[in-house]
C-alpha positions in Angstrom: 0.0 0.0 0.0 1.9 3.2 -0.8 1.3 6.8 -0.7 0.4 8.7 -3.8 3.4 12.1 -4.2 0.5 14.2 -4.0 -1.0 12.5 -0.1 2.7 12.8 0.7 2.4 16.3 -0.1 -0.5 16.7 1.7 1.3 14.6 4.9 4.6 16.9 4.5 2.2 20.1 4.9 0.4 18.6 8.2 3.5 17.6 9.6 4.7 21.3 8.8 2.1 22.7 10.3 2.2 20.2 13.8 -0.9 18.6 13.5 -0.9 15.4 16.2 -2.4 13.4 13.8 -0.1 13.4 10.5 2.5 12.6 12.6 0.4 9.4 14.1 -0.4 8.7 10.3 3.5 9.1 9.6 4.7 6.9 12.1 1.6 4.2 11.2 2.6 4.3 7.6 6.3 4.1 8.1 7.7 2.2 11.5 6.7 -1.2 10.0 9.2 -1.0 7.0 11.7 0.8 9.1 11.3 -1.6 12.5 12.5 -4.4 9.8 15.4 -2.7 8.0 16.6 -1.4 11.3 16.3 -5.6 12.4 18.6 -6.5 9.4 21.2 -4.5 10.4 21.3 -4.5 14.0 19.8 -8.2 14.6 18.3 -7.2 17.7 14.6 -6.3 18.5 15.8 -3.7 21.5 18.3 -2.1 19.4 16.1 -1.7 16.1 12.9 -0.3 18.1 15.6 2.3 19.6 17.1 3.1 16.2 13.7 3.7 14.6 13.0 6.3 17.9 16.4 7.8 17.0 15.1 8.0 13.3 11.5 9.7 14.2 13.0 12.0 16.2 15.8 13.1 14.0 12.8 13.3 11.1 11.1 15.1 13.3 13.7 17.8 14.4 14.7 17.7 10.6 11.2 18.4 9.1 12.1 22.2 8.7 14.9 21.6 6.4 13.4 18.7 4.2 13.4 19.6 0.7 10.6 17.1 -0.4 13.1 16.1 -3.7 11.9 12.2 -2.4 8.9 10.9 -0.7 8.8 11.1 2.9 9.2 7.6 3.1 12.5 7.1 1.5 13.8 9.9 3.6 12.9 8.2 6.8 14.4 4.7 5.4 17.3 6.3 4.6 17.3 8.3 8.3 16.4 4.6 9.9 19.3 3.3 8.0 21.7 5.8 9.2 20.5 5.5 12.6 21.4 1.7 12.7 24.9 2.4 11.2 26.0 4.8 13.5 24.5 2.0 16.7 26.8 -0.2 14.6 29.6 1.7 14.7 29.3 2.9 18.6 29.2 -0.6 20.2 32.1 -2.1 21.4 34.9 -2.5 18.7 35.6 -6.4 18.3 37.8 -7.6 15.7 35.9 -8.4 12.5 36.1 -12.0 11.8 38.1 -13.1 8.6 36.1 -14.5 5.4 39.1 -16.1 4.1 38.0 -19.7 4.3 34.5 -18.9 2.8 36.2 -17.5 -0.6 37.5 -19.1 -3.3 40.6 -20.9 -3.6 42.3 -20.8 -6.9 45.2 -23.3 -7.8 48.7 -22.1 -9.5 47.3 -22.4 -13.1 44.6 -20.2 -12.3 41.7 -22.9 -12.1 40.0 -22.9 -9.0 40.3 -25.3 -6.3 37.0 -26.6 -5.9 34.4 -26.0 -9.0 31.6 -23.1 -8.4 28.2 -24.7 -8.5 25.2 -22.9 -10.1 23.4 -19.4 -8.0 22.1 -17.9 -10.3 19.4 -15.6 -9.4 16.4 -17.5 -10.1 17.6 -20.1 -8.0 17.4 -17.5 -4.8 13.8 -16.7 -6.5 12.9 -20.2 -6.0 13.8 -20.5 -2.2 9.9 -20.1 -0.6 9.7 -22.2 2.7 10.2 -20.4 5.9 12.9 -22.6 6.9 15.1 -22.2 3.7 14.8 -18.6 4.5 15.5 -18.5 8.0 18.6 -20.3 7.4 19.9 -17.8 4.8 19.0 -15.3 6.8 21.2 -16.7 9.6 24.2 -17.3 7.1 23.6 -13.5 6.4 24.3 -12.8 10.2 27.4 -14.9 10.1 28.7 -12.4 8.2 31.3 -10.0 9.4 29.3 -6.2 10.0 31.8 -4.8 7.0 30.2 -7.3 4.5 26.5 -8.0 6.2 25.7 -4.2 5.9 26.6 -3.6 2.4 25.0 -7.2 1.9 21.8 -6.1 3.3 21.9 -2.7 1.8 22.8 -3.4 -2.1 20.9 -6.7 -2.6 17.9 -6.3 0.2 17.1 -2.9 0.6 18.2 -2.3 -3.5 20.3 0.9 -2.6 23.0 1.5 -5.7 26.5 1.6 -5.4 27.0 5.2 -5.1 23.9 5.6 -2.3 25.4 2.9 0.0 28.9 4.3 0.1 27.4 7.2 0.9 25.5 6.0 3.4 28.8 4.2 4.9 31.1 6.8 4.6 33.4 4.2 1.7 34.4 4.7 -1.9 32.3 2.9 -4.7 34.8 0.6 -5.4 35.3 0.1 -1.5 31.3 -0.9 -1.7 31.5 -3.3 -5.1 34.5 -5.4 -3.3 32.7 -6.0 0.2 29.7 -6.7 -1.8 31.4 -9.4 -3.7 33.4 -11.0 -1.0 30.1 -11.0 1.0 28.1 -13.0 -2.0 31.1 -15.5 -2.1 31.0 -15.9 1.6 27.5 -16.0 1.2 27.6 -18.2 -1.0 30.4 -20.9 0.9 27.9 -20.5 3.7 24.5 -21.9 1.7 26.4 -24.4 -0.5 25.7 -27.9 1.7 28.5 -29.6 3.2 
């Protein structure tokens, strides 16, 4: 169910204006989508309800200088986002965990060790039972932060290249490697035994 650009208008002008019930309507419409991209990234319930407070209040306070260029509910995405990087970044430093093993090998003559199987895409598309998607979902959380985040925010929440190093703070290029060494990891992680 979205919201048309002209009821977002209308939504942007009640907000403006301080009227108690736009910003009920905003947080009905939005906390859902924002609760569960705040989830991916944090993997905690606690942590994700506090970082989509953070996010209201921070839209909120930043109402004023909102330029309306996007629909108020890819602003607060991107502000829910933010707000569950910076959590990331503010716990307790712990030494990322190395990937290594989960890439692939390649041999001297350039072959690789151990033959890729077939991942195509439409072979994700395929994967409907809750349990096949609760375990990918848990090989995404084995993940080292570096790689899970860009992980979650190219290929779940479809932000491009340039938007997610943005968003991180990293070059482009920076973004396309992680992204790749995550898939391979990823991919390591789902292949069975």
């Amino acid at each position: 169910m979205g919201v048309s650009p002209s009821q977002d208008a209308e939504l942007l002008k009640a907000l403006r204006e301080g009227r108690e019930e736009a910003f009920e309507t905003l947080v009905r419409l939005h906390s859902g989508r924002m609760l569960s991209v705040c989830r991916r990234i944090l993997r905690s319930d606690e942590e994700a309800k506090d970082a989509v407070q953070e996010a209201f209040i921070s839209a909120f306070r930043g109402l004023a200088t909102f330029e309306g260029t996007s629909l108020l509910g890819t602003w607060l995405h991107r502000i829910a986002v933010n707000a569950s990087l910076m959590r990331l970044r503010s716990r307790k430093r712990r030494p990322e965990e190395s990937i290594e093993e989960l890439l692939p090998a390649f041999k001297d003559d350039g072959h690789a060790r151990i033959e890729p199987r077939d991942f195509s895409p439409s072979a994700l598309q395929q994967v409907e039972s809750r349990e096949t998607r609760e375990f990918v979902r848990s090989c995404i959380d084995r993940l080292p932060d570096m790689y899970r985040v860009v992980l979650l925010l190219r290929d779940i929440e479809e932000l491009d290249t340039e938007g997610t190093a943005t968003m991180l703070g990293i070059s482009q290029a920076a973004v396309k490697t992680r992204l790749h060494r995550a898939r391979q990891a990823l991919k390591a992680l789902l292949e069975p035994s």
